[in-house]
C-alpha positions in Angstrom: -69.7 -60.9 23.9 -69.8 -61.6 27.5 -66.9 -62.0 30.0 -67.6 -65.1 30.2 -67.3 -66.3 26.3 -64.7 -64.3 26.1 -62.6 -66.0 28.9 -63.5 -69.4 27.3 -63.0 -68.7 23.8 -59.3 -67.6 25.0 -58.1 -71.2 24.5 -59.2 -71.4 20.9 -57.5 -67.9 19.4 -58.3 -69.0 16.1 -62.1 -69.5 16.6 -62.2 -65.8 18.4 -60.5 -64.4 15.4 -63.8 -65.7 12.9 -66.5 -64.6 15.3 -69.0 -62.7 13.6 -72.2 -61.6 15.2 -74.0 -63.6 18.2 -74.6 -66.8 15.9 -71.0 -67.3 14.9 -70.4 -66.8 18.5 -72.4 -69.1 20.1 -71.5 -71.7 17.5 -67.5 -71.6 17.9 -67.9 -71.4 21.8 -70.3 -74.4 21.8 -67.0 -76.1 19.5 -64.2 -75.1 21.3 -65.8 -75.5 25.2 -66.8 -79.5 23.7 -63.1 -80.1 23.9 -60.8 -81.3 26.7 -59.3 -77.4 27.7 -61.1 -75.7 25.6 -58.8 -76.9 22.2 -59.5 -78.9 19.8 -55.7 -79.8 20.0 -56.3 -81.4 23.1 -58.1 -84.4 22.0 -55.8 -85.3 19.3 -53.5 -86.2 22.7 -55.7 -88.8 23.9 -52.9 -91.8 25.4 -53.5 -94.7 23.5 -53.1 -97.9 25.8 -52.5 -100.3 23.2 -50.1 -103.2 24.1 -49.3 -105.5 26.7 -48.5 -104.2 30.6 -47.3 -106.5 33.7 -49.5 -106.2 36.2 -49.0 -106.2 39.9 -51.0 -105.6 42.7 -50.4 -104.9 46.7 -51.6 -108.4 48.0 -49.1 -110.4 46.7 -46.4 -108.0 45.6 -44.0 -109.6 43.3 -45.4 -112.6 43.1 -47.5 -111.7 40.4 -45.9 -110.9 36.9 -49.4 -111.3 35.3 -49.8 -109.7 32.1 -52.3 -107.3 30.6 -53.6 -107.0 26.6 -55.5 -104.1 26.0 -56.6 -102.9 22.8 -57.7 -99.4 23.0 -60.1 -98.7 20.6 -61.2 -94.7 20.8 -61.1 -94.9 24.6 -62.7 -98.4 24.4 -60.5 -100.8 26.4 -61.1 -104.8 25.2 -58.5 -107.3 26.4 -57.2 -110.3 28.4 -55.8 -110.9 31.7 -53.1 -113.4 30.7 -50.9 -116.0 33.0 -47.3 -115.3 31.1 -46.0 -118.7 31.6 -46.1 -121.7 29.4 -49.5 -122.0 29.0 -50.4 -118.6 28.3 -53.9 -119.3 29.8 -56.6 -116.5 29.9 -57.5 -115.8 33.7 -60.0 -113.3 33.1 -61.6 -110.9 29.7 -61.1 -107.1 30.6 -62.8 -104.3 29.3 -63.5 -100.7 30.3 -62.8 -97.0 29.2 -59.8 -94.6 29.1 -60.3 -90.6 29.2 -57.1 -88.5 28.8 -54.7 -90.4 31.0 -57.0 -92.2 33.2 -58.3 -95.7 32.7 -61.1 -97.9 34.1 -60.8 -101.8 33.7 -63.1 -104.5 34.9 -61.8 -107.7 34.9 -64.2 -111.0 34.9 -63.1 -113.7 35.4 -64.1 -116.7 34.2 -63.2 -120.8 35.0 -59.7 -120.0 37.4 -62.0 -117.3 39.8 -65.5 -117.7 39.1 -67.5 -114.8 40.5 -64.8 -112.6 40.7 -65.3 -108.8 39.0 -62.4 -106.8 39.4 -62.4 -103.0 39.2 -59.5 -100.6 38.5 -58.8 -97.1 38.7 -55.6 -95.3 37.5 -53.6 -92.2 35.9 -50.5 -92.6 33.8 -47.8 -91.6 35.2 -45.6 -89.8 32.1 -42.6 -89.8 33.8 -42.4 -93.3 34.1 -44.7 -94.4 31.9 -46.2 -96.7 34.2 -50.3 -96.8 34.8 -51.0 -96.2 39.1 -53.9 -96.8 40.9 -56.2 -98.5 43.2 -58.4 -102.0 42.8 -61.2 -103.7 44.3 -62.2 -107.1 44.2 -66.2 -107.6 44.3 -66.5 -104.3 45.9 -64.6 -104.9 48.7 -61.8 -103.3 50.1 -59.5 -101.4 47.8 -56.1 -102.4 47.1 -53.0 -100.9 45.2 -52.0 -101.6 41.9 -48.9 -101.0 39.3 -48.9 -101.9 35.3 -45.8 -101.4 33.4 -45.3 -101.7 30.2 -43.3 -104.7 28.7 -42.5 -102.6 25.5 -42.4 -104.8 22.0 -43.9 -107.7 22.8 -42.2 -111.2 21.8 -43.4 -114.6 20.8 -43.4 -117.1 24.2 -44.5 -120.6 22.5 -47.2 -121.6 24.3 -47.7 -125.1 25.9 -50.5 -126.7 23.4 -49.6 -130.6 23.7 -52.5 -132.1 24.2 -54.9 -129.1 22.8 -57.2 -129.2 19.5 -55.7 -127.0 16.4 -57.8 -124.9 17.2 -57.4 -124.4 20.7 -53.6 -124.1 19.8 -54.1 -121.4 17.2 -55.7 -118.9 19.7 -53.4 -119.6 22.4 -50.0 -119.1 19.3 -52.4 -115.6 19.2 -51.8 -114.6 22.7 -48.6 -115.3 22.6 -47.9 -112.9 19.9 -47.1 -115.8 17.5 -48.4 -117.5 14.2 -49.3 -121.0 13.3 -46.6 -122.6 11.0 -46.5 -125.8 9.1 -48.7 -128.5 10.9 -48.0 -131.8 9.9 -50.5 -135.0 10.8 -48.6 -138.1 12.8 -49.7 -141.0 14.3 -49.9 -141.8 18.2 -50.8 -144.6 20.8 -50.4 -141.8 23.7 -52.1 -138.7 21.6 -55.6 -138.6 21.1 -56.8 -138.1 17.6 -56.7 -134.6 16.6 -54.6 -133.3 19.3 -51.3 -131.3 19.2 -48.3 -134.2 19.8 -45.1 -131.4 19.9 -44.4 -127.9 18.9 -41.6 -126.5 17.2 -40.1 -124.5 18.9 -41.1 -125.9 22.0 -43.1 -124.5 25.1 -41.1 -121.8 26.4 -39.0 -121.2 23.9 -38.9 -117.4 23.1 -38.5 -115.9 19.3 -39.7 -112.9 17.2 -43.0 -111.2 17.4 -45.1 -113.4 15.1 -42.6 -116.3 14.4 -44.4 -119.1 12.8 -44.4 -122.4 15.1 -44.9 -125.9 13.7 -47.3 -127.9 15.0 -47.8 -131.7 14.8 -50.9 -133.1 15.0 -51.8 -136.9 15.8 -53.5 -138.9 13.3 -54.5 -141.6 16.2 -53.0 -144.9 16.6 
């Protein structure tokens, strides 16, 4: 076995101990060099980024207190840039990649900043917890940025007066709650088919997955 092998098979003792012959060589090198460090046991440390994460960025610190889900899916990143107020609206779709502890997100945005494709790059910081980097907008010049996580997530009702059941449904979704009893009323100032009220109401802040009633107008 050459120096070489030998040096890289050092991070995988238990594959050096079974070599037999050049084959069985080749074969466990080929194994343990494909991981991250040359272990296996590396890759089973992959950081998930699951969850929701405000997000803030250098051109308007503090004023921004948007708000991140990402699924991570393998190192697949899906999600939604989300306004965290009352209406919960989606500002932008993100997807992108994560390898170890980095993470690559482009965000496009759709009817609130047509055109607009944003690119981060960042690390997790394991001390903190927090995800550092740097942004560009459209390629242009590149900016700071900060997510932290916001930990459990909890059920902020939505503003859906005025929305279609279904509408209303996905935005209870995003905001980590579930559609409860809806109930059909009628109204001279509610189209037909639209949400009249919520209960709770817009704002109001309850469990992960608390059930909110909805009532609906039957027209006048």
């Amino acid at each position: 076995m050459t120096e070489d092998r030998s040096r890289r098979l050092a991070g995988c003792p238990w594959l050096r101990r079974s070599v037999r012959g050049v084959t069985a060589s080749l074969t466990a090198l080929a194994i343990c060099a494909a991981a991250p460090g040359g272990s296996l046991l590396a890759s089973a440390a992959a950081v998930d980024f699951t969850g929701n994460w405000d997000y803030e960025y250098n051109l308007a610190p503090g004023a921004g207190n948007y708000e991140f889900a990402i699924k991570d899916t393998a190192g697949v990143l899906t999600g939604e840039w989300i306004e965290p107020r009352a209406n919960r609206a989606v500002l932008a779709t993100l997807s992108g990649h994560a390898s170890g502890s980095s993470v690559t997100i482009i965000a496009t945005w759709g009817e609130y900043g047509p055109g607009q494709i944003w690119k981060l790059k960042g690390a997790l910081d394991k001390r903190d917890g927090k995800i550092r980097g740097e942004y560009t907008i459209n390629g242009g010049t590149p900016g700071t940025f900060t997510m932290t996580p916001l930990g459990k997530p909890k059920c902020i009702v939505p503003g859906v007066k005025g929305r279609t059941l279904t509408a209303a449904r996905a935005a209870l979704s995003r905001s980590h709650c579930k559609l409860g009893k809806v109930t059909r009323a009628k109204s001279r100032s509610v189209a037909k088919g639209k949400i009249i009220s919520a209960s709770p109401g817009a704002g109001q802040t309850r469990a992960a997955e608390a059930r909110i009633n909805l009532v609906v107008s039957r027209g006048k």
